[in-house]
C-alpha positions in Angstrom: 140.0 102.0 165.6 136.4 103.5 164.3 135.0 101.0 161.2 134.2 103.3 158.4 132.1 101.2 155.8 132.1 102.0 152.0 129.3 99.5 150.5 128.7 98.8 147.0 125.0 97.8 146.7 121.8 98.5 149.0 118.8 96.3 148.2 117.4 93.6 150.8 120.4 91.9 152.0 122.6 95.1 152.1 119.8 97.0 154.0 119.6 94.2 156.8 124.2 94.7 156.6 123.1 98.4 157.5 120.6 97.6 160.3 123.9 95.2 161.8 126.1 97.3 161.2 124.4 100.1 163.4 124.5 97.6 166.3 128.1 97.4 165.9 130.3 99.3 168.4 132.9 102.4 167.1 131.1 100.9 163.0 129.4 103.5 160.7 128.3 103.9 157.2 130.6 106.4 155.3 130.0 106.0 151.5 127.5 103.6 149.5 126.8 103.5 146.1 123.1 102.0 144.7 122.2 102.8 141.5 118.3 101.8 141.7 116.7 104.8 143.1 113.9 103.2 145.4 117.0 101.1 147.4 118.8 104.1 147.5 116.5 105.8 148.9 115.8 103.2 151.9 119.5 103.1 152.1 119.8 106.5 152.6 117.1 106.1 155.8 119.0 103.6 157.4 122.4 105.1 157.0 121.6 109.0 157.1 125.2 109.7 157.8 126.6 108.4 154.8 127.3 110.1 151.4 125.0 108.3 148.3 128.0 108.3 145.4 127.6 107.1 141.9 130.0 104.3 141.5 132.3 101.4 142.7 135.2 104.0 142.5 133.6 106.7 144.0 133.5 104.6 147.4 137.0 102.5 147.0 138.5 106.2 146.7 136.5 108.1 149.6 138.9 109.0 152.1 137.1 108.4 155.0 136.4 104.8 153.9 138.9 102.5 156.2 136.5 99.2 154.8 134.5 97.6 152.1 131.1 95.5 152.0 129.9 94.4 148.6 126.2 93.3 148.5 125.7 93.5 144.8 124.5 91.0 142.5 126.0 87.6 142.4 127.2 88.0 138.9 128.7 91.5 139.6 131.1 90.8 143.0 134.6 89.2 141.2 134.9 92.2 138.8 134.0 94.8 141.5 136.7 92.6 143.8 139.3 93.0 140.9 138.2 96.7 140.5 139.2 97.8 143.8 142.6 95.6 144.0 143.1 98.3 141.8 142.0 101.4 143.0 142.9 100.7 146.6 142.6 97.7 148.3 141.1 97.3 151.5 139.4 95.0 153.8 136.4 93.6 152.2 133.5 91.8 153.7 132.5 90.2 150.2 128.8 88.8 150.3 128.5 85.0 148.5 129.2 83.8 146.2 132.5 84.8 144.9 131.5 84.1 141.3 129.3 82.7 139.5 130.7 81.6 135.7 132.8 78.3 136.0 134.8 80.1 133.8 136.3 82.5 136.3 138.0 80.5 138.4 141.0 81.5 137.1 140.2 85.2 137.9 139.8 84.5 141.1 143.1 82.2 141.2 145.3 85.3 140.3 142.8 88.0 143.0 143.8 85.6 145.4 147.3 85.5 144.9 147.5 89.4 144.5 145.1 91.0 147.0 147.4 92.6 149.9 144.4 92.9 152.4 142.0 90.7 154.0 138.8 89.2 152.4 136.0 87.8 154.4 133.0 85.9 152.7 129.8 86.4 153.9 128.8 82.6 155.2 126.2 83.9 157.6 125.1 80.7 158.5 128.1 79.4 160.0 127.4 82.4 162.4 123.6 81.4 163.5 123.5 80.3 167.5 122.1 76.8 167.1 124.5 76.3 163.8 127.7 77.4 165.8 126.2 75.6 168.6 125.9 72.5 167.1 129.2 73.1 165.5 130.9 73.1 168.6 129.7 70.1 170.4 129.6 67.8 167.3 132.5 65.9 167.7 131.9 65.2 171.6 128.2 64.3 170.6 129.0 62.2 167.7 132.5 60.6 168.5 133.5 61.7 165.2 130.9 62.5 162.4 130.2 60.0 159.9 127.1 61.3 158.3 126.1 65.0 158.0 122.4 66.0 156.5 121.0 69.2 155.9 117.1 70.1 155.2 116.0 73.9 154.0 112.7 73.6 153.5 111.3 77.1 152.7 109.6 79.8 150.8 110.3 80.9 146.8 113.0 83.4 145.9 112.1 86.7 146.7 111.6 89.4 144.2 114.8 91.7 143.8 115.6 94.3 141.6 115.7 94.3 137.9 114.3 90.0 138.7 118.2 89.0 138.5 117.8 86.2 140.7 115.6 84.3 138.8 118.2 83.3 135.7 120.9 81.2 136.6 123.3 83.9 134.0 123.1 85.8 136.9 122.9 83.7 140.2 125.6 80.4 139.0 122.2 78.7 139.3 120.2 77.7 142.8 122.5 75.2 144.5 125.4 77.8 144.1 123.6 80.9 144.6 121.6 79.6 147.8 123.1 76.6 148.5 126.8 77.3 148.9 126.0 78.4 152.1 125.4 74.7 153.0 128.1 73.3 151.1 130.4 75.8 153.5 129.2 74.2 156.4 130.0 70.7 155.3 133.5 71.4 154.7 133.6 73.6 157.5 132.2 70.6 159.6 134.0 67.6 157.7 137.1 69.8 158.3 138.6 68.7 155.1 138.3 69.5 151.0 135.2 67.7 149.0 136.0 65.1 146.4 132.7 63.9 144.7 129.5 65.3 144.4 126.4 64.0 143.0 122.8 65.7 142.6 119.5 65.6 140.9 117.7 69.0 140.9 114.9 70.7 138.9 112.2 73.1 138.6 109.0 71.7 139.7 106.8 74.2 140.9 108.0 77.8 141.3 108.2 80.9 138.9 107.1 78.9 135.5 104.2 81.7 135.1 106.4 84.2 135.7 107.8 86.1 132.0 111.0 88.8 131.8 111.8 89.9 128.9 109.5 86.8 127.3 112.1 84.7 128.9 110.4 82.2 132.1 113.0 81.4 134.9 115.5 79.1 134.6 116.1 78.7 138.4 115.5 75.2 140.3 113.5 74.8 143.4 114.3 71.7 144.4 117.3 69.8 144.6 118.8 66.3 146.5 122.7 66.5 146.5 125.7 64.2 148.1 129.2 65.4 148.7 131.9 63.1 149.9 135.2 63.9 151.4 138.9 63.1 152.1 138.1 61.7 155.4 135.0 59.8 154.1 132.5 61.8 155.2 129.2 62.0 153.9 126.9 64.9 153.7 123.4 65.1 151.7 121.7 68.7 151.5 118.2 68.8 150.8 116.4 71.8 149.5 112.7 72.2 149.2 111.8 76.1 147.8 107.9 75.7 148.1 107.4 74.6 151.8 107.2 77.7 154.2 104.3 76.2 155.6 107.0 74.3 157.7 107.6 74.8 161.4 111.7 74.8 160.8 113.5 76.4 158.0 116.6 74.7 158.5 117.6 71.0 159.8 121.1 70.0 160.4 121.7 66.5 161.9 125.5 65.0 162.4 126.2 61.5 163.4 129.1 59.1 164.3 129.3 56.1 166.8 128.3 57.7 169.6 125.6 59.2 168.5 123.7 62.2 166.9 123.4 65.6 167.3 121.0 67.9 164.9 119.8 71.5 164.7 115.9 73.5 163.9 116.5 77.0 162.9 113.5 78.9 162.1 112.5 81.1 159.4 112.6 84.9 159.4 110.3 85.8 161.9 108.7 88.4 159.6 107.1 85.5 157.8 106.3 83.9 160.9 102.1 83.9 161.0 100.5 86.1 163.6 98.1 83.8 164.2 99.7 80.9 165.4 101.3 83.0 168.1 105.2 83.9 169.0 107.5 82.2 166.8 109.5 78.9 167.0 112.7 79.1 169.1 116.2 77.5 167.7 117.2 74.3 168.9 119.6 71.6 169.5 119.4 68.0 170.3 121.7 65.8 171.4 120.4 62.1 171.3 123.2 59.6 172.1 123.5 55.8 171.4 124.0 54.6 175.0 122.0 56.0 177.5 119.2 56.1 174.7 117.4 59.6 175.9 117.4 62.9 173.0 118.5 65.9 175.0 116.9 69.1 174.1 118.7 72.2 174.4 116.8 75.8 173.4 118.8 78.6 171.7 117.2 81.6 171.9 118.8 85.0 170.1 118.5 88.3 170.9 115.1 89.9 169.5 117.0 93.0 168.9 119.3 91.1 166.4 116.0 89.1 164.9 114.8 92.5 164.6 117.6 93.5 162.3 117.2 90.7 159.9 116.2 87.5 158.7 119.5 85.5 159.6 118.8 84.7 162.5 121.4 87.0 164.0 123.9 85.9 162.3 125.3 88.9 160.5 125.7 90.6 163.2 127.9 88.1 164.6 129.7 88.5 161.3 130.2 92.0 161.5 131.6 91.8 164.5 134.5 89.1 163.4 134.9 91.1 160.4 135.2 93.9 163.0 138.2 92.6 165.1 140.0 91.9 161.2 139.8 95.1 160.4 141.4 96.4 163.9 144.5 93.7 162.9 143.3 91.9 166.0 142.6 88.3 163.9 142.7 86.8 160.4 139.5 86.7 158.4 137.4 83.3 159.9 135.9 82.8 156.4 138.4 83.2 153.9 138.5 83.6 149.8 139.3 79.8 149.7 136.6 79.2 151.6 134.5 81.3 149.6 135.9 79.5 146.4 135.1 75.6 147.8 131.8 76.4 148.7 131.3 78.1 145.0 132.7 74.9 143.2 130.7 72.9 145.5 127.8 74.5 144.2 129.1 74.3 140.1 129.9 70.2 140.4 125.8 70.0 141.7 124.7 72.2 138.8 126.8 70.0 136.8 126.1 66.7 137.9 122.4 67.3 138.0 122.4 69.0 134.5 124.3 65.5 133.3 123.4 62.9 135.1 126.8 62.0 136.3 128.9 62.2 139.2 131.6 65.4 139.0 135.1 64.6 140.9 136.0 67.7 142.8 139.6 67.0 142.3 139.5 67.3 138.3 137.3 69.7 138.1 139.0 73.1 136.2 136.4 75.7 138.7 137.6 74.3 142.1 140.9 75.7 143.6 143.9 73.6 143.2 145.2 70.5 145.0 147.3 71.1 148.5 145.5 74.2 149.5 144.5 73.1 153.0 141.3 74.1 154.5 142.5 77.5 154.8 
């Protein structure tokens, strides 16, 4: 079965879905719709075969559309999901987050309940090598994770169009618009549902010159936050938005009694310096408790998929899961629960760093309701 992708929304991220998506076997581009001309334009570049329409319904209702992607705005993607439950629902690989107004939840509650076809949310970063490597030898490296910590330390939000990331009206606010990629991967790796979180967050440095509309960002750039969990696990994320002069991007360490296994996932290479020669290469380490000796393990991706975008490969390795779901050959790996956990995740940090106080997950009206599972 040929994938024939209608996508609502063409700016950075969907232009790097396009560059994926033509690395994708029997996968092409039939339909997109972009309103800003200069995106559509590129769009139209990358995906020359495919017909530029003029709304959501125009490519939910193209016939040779077997398949959506929505790369839109945060603040945009739960009305466009509830738009095409009614049109004509298909498979939909739905980038984060779900939604962004605590507000919603219910909304999403009842799309959930109703929507006949599969729903994949983008968690690219479950999908990077040295995450899913790490991933997969955790528990033998760590006897059973105790303690889970993660470390983005990198550059300022980019500019995007119309400056809608830098109000948190439009993103949910930093620690769910960037961040709930994160919070996935906790639960993912705890492999069980979140029951406290506590943060302290601010805006220290970035985008306070910077006036739209007379209005300066709202948007933190800096942020400390704890989540616990059923099983007693403890994770920490820390996020650090004004230190791309660091080697590693990202730094994910897990440890238990046996000992410790962490991640360094660079940056995009494009912002990788010229000068100080070829770029740094993913890694894992194993370092266990007894023989005492870190074990250094390099992960290097394909430069064709580096080439495509600044994930680290990742979304290709999406698209092609998404791929086999929408053959009928698996279930979605990332579902719209998962999608949901990692949003409400986000919303208790806002909240708890906006109050002062702790925010328990299982009171909390924006996360999904008790005895879901993980799934």
């Amino acid at each position: 079965m040929d994938l024939r992708y209608g996508i609502i929304g063409c700016g950075m991220m969907g232009q790097e879905h396009l560059r994926n998506i033509a690395l994708i076997p029997r996968a092409s581009v039939a339909a997109i719709f972009e309103p800003d001309p200069a995106m559509r334009a590129r769009a139209a570049e990358l995906a020359p075969g495919a017909v530029m329409v003029d709304s959501v319904a125009e490519v939910v209702a193209h016939s040779d559309v077997n398949c959506l992607l929505i790369v839109s705005p945060n603040h945009m993607h739960l009305a466009q999901l509830e738009q095409i439950a009614a049109i004509r629902p298909l498979p939909i690989l739905c980038e984060k987050p779900l939604f962004t107004d605590p507000a919603d939840a219910p909304r999403l509650a009842a799309l959930r309940a109703a929507y006949p076809a599969p729903i994949w949310v983008a968690m690219e970063y479950r999908y990077m090598p040295p995450v899913a490597h790490l991933i997969a030898q955790a528990e033998a490296a760590t006897g059973g994770i105790k303690m889970l910590t993660i470390r983005e330390h990198r550059f300022p939000f980019l500019e995007k169009v119309g400056d809608w990331n830098r109000f948190n009206h439009n993103t949910g606010g930093t620690l769910v618009e960037k961040c709930c990629h994160f919070f996935d991967l906790m639960r993912l790796i705890a492999g069980c549902d979140p029951v406290r979180v506590m943060a302290s967050a601010g805006q220290a440095v970035n985008h306070l010159d910077e006036r739209y509309g007379g209005q300066t960002p709202d948007i933190w750039d800096n942020a400390y936050v704890i989540v616990e969990f059923e099983n007693g696990l403890r994770a920490m994320l820390e996020l650090c938005m004004f230190a791309e002069g660091a080697r590693y991007q990202e730094e994910i360490s897990a440890v238990g009694p046996l000992g410790k296994i962490e991640c360094l996932v660079p940056g995009p290479g494009r912002f990788w310096p010229a000068h100080l020669g070829a770029a740094p290469v993913p890694q894992v380490i194993v370092s266990p408790r007894d023989p005492k000796g870190p074990q250094v393990q390099e992960v290097p991706v394909d430069p064709a998929l580096l080439a495509a975008g600044d994930h680290n490969g990742s979304t290709f390795y999406q698209h092609q899961g998404f791929a086999r779901v929408v053959r009928g050959e698996q279930a979605a790996e990332v579902s719209l629960l998962d999608g949901w956990w990692a949003v409400a995740i986000g919303m208790a940090a806002q909240e708890s760093a906006a109050t002062g106080q702790a925010v328990d997950l299982t009171r909390a009206p924006y996360a999904p309701p008790a005895g879901n599972g993980q799934r």
